[in-house]
C-alpha positions in Angstrom: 0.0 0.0 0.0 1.9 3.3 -0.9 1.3 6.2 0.5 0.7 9.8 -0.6 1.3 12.6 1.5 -1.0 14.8 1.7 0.3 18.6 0.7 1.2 20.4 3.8 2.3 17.3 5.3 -0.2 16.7 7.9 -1.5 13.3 7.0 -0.8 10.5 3.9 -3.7 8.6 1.9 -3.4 5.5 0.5 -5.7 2.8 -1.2 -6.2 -0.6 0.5 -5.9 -3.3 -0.9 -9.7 -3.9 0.3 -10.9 -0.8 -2.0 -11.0 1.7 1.3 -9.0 4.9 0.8 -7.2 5.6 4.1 -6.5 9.1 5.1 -4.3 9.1 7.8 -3.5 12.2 10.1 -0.5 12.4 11.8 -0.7 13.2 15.6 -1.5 16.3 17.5 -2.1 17.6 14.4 -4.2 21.1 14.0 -6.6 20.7 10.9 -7.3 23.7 9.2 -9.3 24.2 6.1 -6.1 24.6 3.9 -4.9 21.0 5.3 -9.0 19.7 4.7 -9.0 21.2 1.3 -5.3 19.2 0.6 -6.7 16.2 1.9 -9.5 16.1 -0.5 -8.0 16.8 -3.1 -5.6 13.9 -2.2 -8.4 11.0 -2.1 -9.9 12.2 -5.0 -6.7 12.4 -7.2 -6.1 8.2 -5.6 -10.1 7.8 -6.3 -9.2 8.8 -10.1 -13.2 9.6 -10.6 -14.7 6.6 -8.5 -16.3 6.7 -5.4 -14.8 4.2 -2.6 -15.5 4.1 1.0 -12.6 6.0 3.0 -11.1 5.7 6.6 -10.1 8.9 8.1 -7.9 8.2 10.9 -7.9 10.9 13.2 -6.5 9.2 16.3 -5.0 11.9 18.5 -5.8 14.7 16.3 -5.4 17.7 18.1 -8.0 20.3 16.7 -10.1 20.8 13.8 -11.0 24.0 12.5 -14.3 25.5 12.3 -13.5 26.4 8.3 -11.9 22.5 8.2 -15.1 21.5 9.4 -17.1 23.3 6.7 -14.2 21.9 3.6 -15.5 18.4 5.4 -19.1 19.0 4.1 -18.2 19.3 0.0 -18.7 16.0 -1.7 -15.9 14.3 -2.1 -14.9 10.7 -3.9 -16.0 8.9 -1.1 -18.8 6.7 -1.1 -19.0 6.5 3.2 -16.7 8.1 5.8 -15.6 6.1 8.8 -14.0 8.3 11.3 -11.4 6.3 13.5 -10.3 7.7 17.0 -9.9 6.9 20.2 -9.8 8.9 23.5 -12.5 10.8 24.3 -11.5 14.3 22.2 -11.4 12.6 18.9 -15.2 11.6 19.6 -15.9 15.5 20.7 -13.9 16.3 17.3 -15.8 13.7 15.3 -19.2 14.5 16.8 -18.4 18.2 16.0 -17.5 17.3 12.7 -20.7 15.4 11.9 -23.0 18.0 13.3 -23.3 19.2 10.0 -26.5 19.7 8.8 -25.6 17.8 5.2 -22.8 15.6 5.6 -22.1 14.6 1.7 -22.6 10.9 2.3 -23.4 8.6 5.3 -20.1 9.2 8.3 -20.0 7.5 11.8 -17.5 7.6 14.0 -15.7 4.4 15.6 -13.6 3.4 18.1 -12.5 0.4 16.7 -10.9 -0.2 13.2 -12.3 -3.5 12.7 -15.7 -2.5 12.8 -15.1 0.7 11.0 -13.6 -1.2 8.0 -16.6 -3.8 8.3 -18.9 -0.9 8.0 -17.4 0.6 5.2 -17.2 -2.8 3.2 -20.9 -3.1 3.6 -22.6 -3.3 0.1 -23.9 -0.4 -0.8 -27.9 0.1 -0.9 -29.3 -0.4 -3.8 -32.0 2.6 -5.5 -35.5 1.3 -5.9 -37.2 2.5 -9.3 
């Protein structure tokens, strides 16, 4: 799995060999929209015009942004978003995160990766005509 850093430096994605993109922050990182907008850009660029499900590891991130938060909200090439922490302010940060009022596809936080990748590898719903 190779990794791309992310510009700025603040995190890498990759693509699993599973199909999940993973965005990886580093630690005690501060998000800000620049660094949101950079990560973006990033999975789409790896999703090369598909959607996939994609693992945002945010394990000890330190803050997020009230502008990041926003740049989380545009539609991106993901398909899902698991959000991966796991002390208590990485929930506050995720909760915060997904208190948007239209999150661009369907996010839930987890503390454990397992699950989180089980949930993303779920088949997606179906439309009914």
């Amino acid at each position: 799995m190779e990794r791309t850093e992310v510009e700025g430096g603040k995190g890498t994605v990759a693509f699993r060999d599973d199909g999940i993109i993973h965005l990886l922050w580093d630690s005690k990182v501060k998000i800000e929209a620049t660094d949101a907008h950079a990560a973006m850009a990033t999975v789409n660029i790896i999703a090369d015009g598909a959607e996939y499900p994609l693992l945002v590891d945010m394990t000890a991130t330190a803050s997020l942004s009230r502008q990041a938060r926003s740049v989380f909200g545009i539609r991106c090439a993901a398909s899902r978003i698991g959000l991966l922490g796991s002390s208590p302010v990485d929930r506050i940060l995720a909760n915060w995160s997904m208190g948007l009022q239209n999150l661009p596809c369907p996010t839930r936080f987890f503390n454990s990766r397992t699950e989180a990748i089980n949930w993303l590898l779920l088949p997606e719903p179906t439309s009914r005509s």
